[in-house]
N, C-alpha and C positions, 0 to 999 in steps of 0.2 A: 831332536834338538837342532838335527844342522839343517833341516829345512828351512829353518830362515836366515842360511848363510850365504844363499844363492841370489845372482842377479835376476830379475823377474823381466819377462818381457812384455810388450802389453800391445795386443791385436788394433791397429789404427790406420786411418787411411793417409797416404801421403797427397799432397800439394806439389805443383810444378817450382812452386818457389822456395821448395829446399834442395841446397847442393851439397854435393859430394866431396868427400876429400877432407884434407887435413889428420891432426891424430891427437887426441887426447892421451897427456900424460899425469899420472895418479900417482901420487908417492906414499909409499906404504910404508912403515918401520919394520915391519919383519919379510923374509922372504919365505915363500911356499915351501913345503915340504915336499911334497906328492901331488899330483895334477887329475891325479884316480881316485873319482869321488865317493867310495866305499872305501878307502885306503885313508884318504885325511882325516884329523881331528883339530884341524887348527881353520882358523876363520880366514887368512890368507889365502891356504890351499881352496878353499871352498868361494871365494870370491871371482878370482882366475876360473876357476875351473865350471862356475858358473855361468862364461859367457863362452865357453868352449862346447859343451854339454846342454841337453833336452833332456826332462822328465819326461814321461806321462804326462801329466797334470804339473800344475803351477798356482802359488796364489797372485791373483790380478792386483790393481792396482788396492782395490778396497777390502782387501783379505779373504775374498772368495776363489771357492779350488774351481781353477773352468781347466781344459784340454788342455794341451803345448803338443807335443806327438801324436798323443791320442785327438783327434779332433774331435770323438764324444766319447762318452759312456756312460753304461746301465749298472743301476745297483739295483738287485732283486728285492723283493718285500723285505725279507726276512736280514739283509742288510749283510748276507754269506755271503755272496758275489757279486763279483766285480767282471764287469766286459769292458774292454777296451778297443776301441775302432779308429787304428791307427793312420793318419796321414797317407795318402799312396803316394810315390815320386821323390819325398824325402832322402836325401843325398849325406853319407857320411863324408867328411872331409876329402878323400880320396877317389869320393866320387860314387863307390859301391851304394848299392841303395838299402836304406834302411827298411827292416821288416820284424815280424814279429819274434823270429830268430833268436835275436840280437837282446832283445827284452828276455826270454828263457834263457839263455847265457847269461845274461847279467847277474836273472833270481838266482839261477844255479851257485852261481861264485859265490854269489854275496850269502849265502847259506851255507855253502861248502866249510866245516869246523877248519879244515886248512887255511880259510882267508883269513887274516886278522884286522875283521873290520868289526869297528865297536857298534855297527849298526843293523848287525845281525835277526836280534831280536823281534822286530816288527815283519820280517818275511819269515820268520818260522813259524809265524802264526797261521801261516796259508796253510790250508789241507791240499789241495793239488793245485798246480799252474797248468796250464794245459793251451797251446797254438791252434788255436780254431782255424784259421785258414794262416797267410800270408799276413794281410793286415789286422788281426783280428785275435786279441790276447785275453784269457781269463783264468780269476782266481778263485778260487774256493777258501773258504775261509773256515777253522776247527768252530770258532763258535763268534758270534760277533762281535765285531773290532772296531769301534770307534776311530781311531786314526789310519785306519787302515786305506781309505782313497787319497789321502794328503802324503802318506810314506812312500808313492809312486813319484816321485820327482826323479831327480837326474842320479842317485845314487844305483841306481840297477842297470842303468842303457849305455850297454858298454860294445861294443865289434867284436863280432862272434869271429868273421872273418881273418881278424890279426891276433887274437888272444887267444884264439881256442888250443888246447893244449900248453899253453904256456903257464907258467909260473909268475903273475904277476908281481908277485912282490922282488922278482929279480928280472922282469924284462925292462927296458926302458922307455916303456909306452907313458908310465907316472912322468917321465920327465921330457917325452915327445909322442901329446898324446892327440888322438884322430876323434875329433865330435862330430855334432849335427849342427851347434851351434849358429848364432851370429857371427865369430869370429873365431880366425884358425890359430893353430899355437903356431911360432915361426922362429920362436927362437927365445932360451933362455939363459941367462949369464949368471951363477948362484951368487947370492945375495949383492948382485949388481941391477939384474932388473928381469922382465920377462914381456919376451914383445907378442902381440896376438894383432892378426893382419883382417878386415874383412872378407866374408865368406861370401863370393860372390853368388852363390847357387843358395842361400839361405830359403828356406821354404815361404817365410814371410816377407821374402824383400832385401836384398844388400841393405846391410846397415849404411849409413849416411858417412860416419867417418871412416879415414883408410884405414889406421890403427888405432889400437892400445897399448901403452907404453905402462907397466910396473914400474916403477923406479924405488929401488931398497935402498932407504935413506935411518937408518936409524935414531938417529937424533932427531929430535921434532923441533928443535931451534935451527938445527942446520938446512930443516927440510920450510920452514916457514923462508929460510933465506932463499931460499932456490925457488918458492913459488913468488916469493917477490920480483926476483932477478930475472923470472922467464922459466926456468929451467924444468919447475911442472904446473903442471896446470889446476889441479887437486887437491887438499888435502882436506884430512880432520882437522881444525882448529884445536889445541888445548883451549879449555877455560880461558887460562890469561891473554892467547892470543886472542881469542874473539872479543873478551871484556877491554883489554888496555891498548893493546895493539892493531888493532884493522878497523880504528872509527873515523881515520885521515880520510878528507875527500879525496885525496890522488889515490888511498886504497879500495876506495866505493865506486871511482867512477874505474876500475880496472875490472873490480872482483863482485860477484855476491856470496852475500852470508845464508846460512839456511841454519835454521833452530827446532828442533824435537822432539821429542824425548824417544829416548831411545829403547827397541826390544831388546833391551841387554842388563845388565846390572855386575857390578863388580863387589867382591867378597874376599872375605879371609879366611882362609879355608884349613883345618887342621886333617894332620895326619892321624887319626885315631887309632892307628895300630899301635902312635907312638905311646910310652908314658904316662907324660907329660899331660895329654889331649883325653885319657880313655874317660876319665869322670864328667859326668856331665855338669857338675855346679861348675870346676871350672870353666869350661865353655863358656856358660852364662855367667860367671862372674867378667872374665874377658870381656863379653860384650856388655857390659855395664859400666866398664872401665873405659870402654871406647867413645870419645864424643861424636856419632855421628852429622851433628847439625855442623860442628868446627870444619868435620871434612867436606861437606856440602859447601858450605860457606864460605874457607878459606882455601881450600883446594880448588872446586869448579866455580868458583865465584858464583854461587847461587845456581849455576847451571844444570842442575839434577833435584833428585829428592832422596831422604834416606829410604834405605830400601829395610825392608819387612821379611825379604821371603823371596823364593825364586820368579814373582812374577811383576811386571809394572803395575802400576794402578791403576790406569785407563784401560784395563781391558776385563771381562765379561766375570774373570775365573780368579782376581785378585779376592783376595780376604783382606779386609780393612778390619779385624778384630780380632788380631792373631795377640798374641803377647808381644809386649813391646819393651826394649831396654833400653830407658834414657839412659841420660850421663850418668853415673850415681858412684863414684870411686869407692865409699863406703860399705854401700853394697857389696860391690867387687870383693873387700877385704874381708868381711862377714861370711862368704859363700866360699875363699879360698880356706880361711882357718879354718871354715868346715872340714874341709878338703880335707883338713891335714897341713897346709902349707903357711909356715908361721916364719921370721926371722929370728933365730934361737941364736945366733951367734953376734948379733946386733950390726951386720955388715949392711944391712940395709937392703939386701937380696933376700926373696924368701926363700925357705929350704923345707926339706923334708924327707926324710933319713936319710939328711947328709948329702941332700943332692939339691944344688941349687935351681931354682925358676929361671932356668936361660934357655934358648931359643933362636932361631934363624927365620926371619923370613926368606924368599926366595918370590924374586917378583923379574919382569919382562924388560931388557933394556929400552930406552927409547920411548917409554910410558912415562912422563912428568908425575902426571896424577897421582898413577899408582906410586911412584918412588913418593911423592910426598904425602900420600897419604901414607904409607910404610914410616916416616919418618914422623907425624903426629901420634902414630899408633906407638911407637918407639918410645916417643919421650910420656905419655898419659899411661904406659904400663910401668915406668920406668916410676911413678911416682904411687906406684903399690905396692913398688918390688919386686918386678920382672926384669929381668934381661933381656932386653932384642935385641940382637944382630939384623942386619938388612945386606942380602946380598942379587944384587944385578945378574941377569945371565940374558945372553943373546935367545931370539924369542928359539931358534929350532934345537937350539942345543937344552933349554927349559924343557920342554915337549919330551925331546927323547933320549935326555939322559939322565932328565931329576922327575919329571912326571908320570912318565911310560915306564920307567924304574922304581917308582914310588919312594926317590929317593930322597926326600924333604920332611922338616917339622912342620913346614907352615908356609902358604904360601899366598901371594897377594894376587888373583886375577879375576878372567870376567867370564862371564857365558852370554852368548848371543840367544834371545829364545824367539818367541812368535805366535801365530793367533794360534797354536793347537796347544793346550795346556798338560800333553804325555808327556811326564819326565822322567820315565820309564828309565832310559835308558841312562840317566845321571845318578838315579836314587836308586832304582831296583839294587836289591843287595847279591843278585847273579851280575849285577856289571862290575863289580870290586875286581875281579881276574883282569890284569892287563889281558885284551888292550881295551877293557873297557874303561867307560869314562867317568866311574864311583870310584875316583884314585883316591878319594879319604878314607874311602873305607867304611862306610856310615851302613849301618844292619839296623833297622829294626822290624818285626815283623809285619806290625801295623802296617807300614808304609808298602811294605812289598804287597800286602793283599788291599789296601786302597788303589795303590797303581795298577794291578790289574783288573779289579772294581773298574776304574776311570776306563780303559780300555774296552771293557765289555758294554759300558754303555752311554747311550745313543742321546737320551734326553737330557736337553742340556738342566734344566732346574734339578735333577740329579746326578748332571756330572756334576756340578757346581758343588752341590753337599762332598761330594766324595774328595773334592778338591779343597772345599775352606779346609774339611780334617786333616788332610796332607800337611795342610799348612799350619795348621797349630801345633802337629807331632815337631815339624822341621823347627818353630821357633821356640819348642819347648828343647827340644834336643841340641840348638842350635852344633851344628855338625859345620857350619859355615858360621862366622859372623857377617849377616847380609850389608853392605855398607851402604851402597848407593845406586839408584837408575840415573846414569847422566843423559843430559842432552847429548844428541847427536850435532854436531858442527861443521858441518862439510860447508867447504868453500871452492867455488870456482870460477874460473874466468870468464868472462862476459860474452866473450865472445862465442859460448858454446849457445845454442838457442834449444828450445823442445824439450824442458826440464821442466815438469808439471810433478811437484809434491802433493804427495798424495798416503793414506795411510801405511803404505808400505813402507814410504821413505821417497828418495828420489832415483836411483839409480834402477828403475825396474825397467825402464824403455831406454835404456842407455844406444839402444840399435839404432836409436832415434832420433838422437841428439843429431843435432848438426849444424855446421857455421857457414854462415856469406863466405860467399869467393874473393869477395874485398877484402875480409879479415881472418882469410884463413893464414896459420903462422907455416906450419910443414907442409911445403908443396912437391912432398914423395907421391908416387903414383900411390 
């Protein structure tokens, strides 16, 4: 899943007519948790820690896995083994040089039951790891693993040098941590910002700008005011800012706009351990109660689509013939009385021995969307008899004190995905145990023996089958109510140049970007 929450680099030649210098500032609404990328589960940590950090392998700009560490490798016939033929001269931040070491340290940790990393599962698929020489790594695999060359990115390739022996979850490497990357860490302020400087000795090249500046702005009205005013250079657009607000010519001829759709999708996600959540007609009455197209429409201003299910619709592995739930509030109340859930005391709330249909969402400060689509969901359940409450919580205190706790009815947020369709580690009913990332709690068998099905194999016209069923169980079950894929809206300033969209997105050659000496703003060394 977090594979495509990394910045991608992209192998190209330079030109004498791009300079150096200046610093790109990004304004983010939440701050990183952990900077250790088998440690995060939040798309922040994984952002940051993406241009700090080398996988193995990377997808390029057009969603193919080519090298990044490894400069090649061999998969044998039989698709068990993996060689990896690592870069020579590769320099960790510190300077020590990177080797195959450092890769067995990483697999070790990140398998070790001691770590608590929710990305476990895909390396314990290996039958042995084993250092062929210095540059020179290979896996053995129990039986064949479909995602298995794509789960080599930056989550294993850790310094054997500084970590060994150490307790990572209590050193302070997650919060001053040493890569291969483009850019070093240099300094973080907790939910103030997080600065990363360039890596002069980078194997591909010093990236072009001198820094990267985080900027943890929560408010996206306040953070819209600061990219106005100079203060960053970056951000997401909401919906409304890109639809109402950024069509002035003095905002076009400063900024440009970028449009996508996005590898992501947001949902409404219940607690099935709770009550409330276990039957499934409710669920699907829920989502028949809920207007998707309203939230599309009047939330993203058209900016997205509804969503069906965990994957976008422009890619290989979506099902376009899942079950689908219009509007239909009728509905809803037909599949609740089923339930059991009737208004017996004519309060206008529904009940059921004695116990009223009320509820908490729990969704991410500094998300427009989400709070308003929280607040259509509110008032459309409100007119079958529900009770919603809507409560705000800062993004890292959500994370680890109401998610990683499992301690919520219901909660509004999003998942980032990408071109590998394993969602292994979301739905597998072994990721329910904090700290996996099944915090709903969703079991059913079907799904656990399809997702390991998907994994074992190779041909895509029958991963495809193995996947549309995933996807019919999910929207039969509905364990989520899927809501929407929105565009992606990233805006930035003109002045950055080398920004070639392409199906990844844009930020995958970010080492790359770079501004004239006439118009650079931060003239720090």
């Amino acid at each position: 899943m977090i594979w495509c929450l990394i910045f991608y680099s992209l192998f190209c030649g330079r030109t004498p007519a791009q300079d150096y210098g200046d610093a790109l500032v990004i304004g983010t609404i939440g701050d990183a948790s952990t900077l250790i990328p088998m440690l995060a589960t939040d798309a922040a940590s994984h952002e940051v820690a993406g241009l700090i950090f080398n996988g193995l392998v990377k997808y390029d700009p057009y969603l193919n896995i080519v090298g990044d560490l490894a400069e090649r490798y061999e998969i044998s016939p039989d698709g068990r083994t993996i060689t990896f033929y690592l870069r020579k001269g590769v320099k960790w931040h510190d300077g020590v040089e990177f080797t195959a070491e450092d890769v067995m340290f990483g697999f070790r940790l990140i398998t070790d039951p001691k770590t608590p990393t929710a990305y476990a599962g895909d390396f314990l698929e290996v039958d042995k790891a084993e250092i062929v020489d210095r540059y020179t790594f290979r896996v053995h695999y129990k039986k064949p693993f479909a995602p298995a060359l794509s789960s080599w990115g930056n989550l294993v390739v850790l310094p054997k040098h500084l970590l060994k022996g150490q307790d990572i979850t209590k050193t302070d490497f997650g919060r001053h941590p040493i890569g291969t990357g483009p850019f070093r860490f240099k300094e973080w302020r907790a939910q103030e910002k997080i600065v990363l400087s360039a890596n002069p000795n980078y194997f591909d090249g010093r990236p072009y700008l001198n820094y990267i500046i985080y900027r943890v702005i929560p408010d996206p009205a306040t953070m819209f005011m600061e990219l106005k005013a100079g203060g960053i250079d970056w951000m997401g657009l909401t919906p409304l800012q890109y639809a109402r607000q950024t069509n002035s010519e003095e905002f076009l001829s400063r900024f440009r706009k970028y449009k996508y759709l996005a590898f992501s999708y947001t949902y409404l996600g219940y607690n099935l351990k709770h009550p409330l959540f276990r039957d499934k007609r409710v669920r699907q009455a829920l989502s028949y109660a809920i207007n998707k197209r309203e939230i599309v429409d009047g939330v993203l201003f058209g900016l997205g689509v509804p969503a069906t299910g965990p994957y976008k619709p422009d890619t290989w592995f979506y099902n376009p013939d899942v079950k689908r739930y219009p509007y239909d509030p009728q509905r809803a109340k037909r599949l609740l009385a089923e339930a059991g859930w009737r208004d017996t005391d004519g309060d206008g709330i529904l009940d059921k021995d004695g116990r009223p249909f009320e509820f908490t969402i729990l969704t991410n400060q500094g998300n427009l969307s989400r709070l308003l689509t929280a607040q259509i969901i509110q008032r459309r359940l409100s007119e079958i008899g529900i009770k919603v409450h809507i409560r705000t919580v800062e993004w890292t205190a959500l994370i680890h004190e109401f998610i990683d706790k499992r301690r919520f009815e219901a909660v509004i947020l999003g998942w980032t995905t990408g071109p590998e369709p394993d969602l292994y580690d979301i739905w597998h009913s072994s990721k329910i145990k904090p700290p996996g990332l099944n915090f709903v709690g969703y079991a059913n068998p079907e799904v656990d023996r399809l997702l390991e099905e998907g994994r074992r194999t190779f041909d895509r016209n029958k991963r495809k089958r193995i996947y549309d069923r995933f996807q019919e169980i999910l929207a039969e079950d509905q364990p989520y109510t899927f809501l929407y894929v929105p565009m992606a809206l990233p805006c930035i300033h003109k002045r950055f140049r080398g920004i070639k969209p392409a199906p990844i997105g844009i930020s995958y050659n970010l080492e790359r970007w770079w501004v004239p000496k006439a118009k650079q703003k931060y003239l720090l060394p």
